[in-house]
Each structure stands twice: as structure tokens, then as C-alpha cells.
N, CA and C atoms as an extended XYZ file, in Angstrom:
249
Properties=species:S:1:pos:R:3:atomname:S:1:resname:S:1:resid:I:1 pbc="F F F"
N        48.550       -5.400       16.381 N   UNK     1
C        47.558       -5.107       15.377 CA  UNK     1
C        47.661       -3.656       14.914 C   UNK     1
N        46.749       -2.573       15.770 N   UNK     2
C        47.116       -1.204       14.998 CA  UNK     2
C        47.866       -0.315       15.778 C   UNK     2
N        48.149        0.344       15.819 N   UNK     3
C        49.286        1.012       16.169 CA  UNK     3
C        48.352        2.830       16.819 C   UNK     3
N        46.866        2.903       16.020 N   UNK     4
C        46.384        4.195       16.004 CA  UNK     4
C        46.200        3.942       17.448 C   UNK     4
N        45.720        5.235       17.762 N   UNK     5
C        45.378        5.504       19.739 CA  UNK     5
C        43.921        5.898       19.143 C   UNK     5
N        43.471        5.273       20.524 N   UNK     6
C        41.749        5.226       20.446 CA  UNK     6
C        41.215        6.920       20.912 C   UNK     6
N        40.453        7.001       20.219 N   UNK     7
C        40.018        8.703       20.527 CA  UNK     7
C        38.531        8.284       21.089 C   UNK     7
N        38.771        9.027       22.785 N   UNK     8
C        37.677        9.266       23.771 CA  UNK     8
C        35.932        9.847       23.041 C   UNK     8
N        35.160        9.499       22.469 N   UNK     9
C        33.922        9.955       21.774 CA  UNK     9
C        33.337       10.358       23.397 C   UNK     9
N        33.327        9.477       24.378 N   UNK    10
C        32.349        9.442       25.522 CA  UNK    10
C        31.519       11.136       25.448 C   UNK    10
N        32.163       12.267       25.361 N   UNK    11
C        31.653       13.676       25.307 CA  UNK    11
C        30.733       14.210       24.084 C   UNK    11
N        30.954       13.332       23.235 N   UNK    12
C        29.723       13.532       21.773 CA  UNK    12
C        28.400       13.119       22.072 C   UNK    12
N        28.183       11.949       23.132 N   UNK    13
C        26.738       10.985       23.421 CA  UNK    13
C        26.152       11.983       24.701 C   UNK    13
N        24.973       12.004       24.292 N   UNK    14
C        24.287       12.580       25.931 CA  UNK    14
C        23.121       11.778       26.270 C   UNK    14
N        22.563       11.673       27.313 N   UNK    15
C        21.517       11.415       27.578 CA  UNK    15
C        20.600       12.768       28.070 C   UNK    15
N        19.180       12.446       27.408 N   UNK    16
C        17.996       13.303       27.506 CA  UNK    16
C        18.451       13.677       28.825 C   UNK    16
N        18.341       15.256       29.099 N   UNK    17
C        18.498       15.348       30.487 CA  UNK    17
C        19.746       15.508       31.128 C   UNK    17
N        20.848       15.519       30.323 N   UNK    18
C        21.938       15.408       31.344 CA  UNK    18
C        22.664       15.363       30.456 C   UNK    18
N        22.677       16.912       29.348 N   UNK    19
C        23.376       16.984       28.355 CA  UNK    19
C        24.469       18.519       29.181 C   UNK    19
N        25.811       18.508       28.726 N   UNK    20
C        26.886       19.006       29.174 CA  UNK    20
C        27.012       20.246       28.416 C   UNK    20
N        26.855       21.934       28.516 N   UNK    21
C        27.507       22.708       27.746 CA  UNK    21
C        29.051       23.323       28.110 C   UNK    21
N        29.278       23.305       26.860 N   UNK    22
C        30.701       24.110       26.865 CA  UNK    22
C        30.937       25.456       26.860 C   UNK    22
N        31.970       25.894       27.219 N   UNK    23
C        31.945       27.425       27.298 CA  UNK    23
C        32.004       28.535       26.180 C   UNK    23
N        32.538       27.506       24.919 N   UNK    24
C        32.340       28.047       23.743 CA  UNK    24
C        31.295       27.960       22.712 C   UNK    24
N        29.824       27.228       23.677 N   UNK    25
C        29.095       27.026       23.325 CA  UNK    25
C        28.212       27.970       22.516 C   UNK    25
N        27.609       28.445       21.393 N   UNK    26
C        26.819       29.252       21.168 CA  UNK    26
C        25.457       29.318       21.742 C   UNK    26
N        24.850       30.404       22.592 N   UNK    27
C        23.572       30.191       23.027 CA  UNK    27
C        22.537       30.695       21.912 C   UNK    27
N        21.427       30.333       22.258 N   UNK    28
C        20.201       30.149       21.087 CA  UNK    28
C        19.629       31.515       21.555 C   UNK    28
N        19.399       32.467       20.706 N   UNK    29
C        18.377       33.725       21.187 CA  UNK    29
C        17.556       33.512       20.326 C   UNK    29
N        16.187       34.230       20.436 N   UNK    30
C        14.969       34.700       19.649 CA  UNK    30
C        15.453       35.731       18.760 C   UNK    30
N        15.113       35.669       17.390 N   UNK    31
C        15.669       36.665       16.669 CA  UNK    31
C        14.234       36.408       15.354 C   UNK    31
N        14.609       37.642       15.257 N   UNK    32
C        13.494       37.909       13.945 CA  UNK    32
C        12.700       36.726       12.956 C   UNK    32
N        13.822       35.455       12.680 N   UNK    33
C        13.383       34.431       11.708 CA  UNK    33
C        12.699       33.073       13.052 C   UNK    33
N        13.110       33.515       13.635 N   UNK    34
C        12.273       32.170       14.825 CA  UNK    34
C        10.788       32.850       14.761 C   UNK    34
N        10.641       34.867       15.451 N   UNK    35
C         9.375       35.015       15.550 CA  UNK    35
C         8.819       34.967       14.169 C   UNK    35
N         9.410       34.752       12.699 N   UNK    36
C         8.340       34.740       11.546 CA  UNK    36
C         7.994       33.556       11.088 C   UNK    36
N         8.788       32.393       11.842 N   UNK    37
C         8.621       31.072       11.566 CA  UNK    37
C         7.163       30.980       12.388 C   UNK    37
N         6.777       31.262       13.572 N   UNK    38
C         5.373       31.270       14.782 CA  UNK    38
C         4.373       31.832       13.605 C   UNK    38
N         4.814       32.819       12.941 N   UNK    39
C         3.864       33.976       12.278 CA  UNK    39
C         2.769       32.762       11.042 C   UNK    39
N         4.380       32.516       10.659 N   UNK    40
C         4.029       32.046        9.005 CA  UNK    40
C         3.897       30.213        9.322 C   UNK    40
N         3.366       29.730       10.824 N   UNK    41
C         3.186       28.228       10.006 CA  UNK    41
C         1.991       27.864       10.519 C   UNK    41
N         0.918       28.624        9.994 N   UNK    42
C        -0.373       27.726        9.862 CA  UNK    42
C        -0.953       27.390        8.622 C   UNK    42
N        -1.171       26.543        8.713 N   UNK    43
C        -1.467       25.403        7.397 CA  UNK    43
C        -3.013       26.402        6.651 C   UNK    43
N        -3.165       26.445        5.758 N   UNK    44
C        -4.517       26.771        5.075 CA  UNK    44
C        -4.825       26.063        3.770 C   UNK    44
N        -5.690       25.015        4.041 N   UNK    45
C        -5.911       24.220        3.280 CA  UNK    45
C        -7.457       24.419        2.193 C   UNK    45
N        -7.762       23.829        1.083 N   UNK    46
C        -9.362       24.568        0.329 CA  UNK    46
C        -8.756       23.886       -0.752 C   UNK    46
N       -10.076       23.506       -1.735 N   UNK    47
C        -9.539       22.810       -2.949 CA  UNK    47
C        -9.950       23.357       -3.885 C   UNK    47
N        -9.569       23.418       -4.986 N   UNK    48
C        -9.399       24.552       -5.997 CA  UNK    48
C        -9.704       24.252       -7.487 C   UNK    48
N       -10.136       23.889       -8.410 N   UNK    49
C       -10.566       23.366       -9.458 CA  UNK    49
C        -8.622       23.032      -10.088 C   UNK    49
N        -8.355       22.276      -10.833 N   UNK    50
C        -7.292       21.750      -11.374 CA  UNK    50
C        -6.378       23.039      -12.703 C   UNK    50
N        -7.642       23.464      -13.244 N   UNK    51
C        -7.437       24.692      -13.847 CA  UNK    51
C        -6.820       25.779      -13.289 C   UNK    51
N        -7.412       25.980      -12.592 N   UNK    52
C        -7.215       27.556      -11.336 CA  UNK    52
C        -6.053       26.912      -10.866 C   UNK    52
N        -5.707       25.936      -10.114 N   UNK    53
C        -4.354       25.525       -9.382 CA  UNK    53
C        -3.049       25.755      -10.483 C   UNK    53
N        -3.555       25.024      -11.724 N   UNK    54
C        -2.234       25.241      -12.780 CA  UNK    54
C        -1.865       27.145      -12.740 C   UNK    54
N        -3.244       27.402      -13.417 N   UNK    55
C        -2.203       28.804      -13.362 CA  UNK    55
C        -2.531       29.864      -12.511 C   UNK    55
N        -2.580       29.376      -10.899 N   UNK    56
C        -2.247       29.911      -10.071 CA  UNK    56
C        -0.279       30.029       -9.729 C   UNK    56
N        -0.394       28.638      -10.175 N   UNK    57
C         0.888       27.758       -9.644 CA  UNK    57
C         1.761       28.803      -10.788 C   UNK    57
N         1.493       28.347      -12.100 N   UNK    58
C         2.166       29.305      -13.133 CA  UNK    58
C         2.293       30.863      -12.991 C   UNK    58
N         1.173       31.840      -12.655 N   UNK    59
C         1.310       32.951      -12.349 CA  UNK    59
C         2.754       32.929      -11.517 C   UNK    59
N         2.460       32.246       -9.985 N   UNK    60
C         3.231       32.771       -9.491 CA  UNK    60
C         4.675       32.128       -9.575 C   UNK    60
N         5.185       31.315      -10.489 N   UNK    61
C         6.194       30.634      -10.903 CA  UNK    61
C         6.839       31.537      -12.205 C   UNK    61
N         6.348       32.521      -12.593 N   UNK    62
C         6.405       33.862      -13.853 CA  UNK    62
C         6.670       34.971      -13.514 C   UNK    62
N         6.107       34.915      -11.969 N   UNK    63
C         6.505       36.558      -11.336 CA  UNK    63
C         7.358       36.251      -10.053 C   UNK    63
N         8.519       35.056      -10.030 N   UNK    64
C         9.197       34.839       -8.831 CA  UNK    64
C         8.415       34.845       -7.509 C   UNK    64
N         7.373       34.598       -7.208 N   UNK    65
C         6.641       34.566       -6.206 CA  UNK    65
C         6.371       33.065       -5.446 C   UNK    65
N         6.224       32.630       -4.329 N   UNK    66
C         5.826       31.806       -3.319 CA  UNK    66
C         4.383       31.412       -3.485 C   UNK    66
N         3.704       30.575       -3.604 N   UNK    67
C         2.198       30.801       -3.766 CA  UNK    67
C         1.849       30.878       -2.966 C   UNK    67
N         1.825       31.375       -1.082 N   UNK    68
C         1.626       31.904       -0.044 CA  UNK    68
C         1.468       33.276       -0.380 C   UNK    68
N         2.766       33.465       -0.891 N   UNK    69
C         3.260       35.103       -1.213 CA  UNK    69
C         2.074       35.878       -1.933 C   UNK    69
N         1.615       35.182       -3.106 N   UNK    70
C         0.814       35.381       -3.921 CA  UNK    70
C        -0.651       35.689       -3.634 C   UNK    70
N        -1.106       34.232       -2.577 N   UNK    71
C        -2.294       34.543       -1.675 CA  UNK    71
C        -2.150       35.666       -1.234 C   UNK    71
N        -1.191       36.260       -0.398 N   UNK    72
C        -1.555       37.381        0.130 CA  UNK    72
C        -1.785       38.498       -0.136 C   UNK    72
N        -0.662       38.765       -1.719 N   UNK    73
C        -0.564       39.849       -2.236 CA  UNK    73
C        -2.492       40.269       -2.752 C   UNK    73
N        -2.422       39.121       -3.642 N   UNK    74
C        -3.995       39.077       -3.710 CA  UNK    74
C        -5.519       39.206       -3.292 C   UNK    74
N        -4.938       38.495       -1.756 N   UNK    75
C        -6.408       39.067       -0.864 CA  UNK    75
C        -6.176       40.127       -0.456 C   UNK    75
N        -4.777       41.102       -0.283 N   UNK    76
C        -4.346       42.766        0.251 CA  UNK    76
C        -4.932       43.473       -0.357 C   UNK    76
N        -4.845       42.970       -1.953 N   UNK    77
C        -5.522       43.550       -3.118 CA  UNK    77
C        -6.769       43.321       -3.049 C   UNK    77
N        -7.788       42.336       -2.900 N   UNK    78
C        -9.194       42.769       -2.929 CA  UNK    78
C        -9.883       43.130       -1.673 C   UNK    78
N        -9.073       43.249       -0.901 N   UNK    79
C        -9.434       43.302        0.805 CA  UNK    79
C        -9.510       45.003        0.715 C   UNK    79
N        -7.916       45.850        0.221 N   UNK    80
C        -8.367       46.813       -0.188 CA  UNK    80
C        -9.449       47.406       -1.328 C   UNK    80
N        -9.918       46.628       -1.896 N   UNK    81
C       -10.586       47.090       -3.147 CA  UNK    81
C       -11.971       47.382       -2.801 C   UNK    81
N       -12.328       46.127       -1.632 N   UNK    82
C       -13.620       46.103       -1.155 CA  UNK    82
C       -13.842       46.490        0.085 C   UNK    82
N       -13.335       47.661        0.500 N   UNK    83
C       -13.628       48.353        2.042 CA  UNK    83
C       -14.783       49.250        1.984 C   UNK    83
């Protein structure tokens, strides 16, 4: 029938628990984008009139901004305004 030679996979499958590293393995460190991922993922949820959402959404879709980004810049701004 075929003529190809069967190639060993058995070392690709692990089981939970009783997974094998190699020596050229890369190890995982903590680095700057893991601790801002902890920083930056809590949810903040509030509902917003349909108006205000459009051109919130638009503002910050005009000035290259994140609408996270935007929240913040914004409450920095009246947080300082009102001390």
C-alpha cells in the first residue's frame, strides 16, 4: 500500500498532570504585560442613554482612543478639576 514511514506523534499528547518539558523549552516569567493584564481586567458596567453612548463611542473613535482609555482620561480630568 504506502510506502511513507509512520511518524511517532505519542510526544505531542499529554495527559493533565503528567505533561513532559524539554530542554529547549521556553519558561513563562512575569513580565510587565501579565502584571497589566491583573491591573486592567475588571469589568465596569452602567447604562448610558443611547445618545451619550454614540458619541462617546465616536469621540473616542476621532481621537484614536480605547473607550476605557477615554473613561479614564476623563475622570483624571474631573477628578483633578474637583479637588
Amino acid at each position: 500500500m504506502s510506502s511513507k514511514n509512520k511518524i511517532n506523534l505519542d510526544g505531542l499528547v499529554s495527559t493533565k498532570g503528567n505533561s513532559n518539558f524539554t530542554s529547549d523549552m521556553p519558561t513563562r516569567s512575569i513580565n510587565q504585560s501579565e502584571n497589566n493584564e491583573e491591573k486592567n481586567n475588571m469589568p465596569l458596567n452602567f447604562r448610558v442613554s443611547s445618545d451619550f453612548r454614540r458619541r462617546f463611542r465616536m469621540f473616542a473613535a476621532s481621537h484614536d482612543l480605547k473607550l476605557n482609555e477615554l473613561l479614564v482620561l476623563v475622570f483624571d480630568q474631573y477628578e483633578k478639576n474637583n479637588k
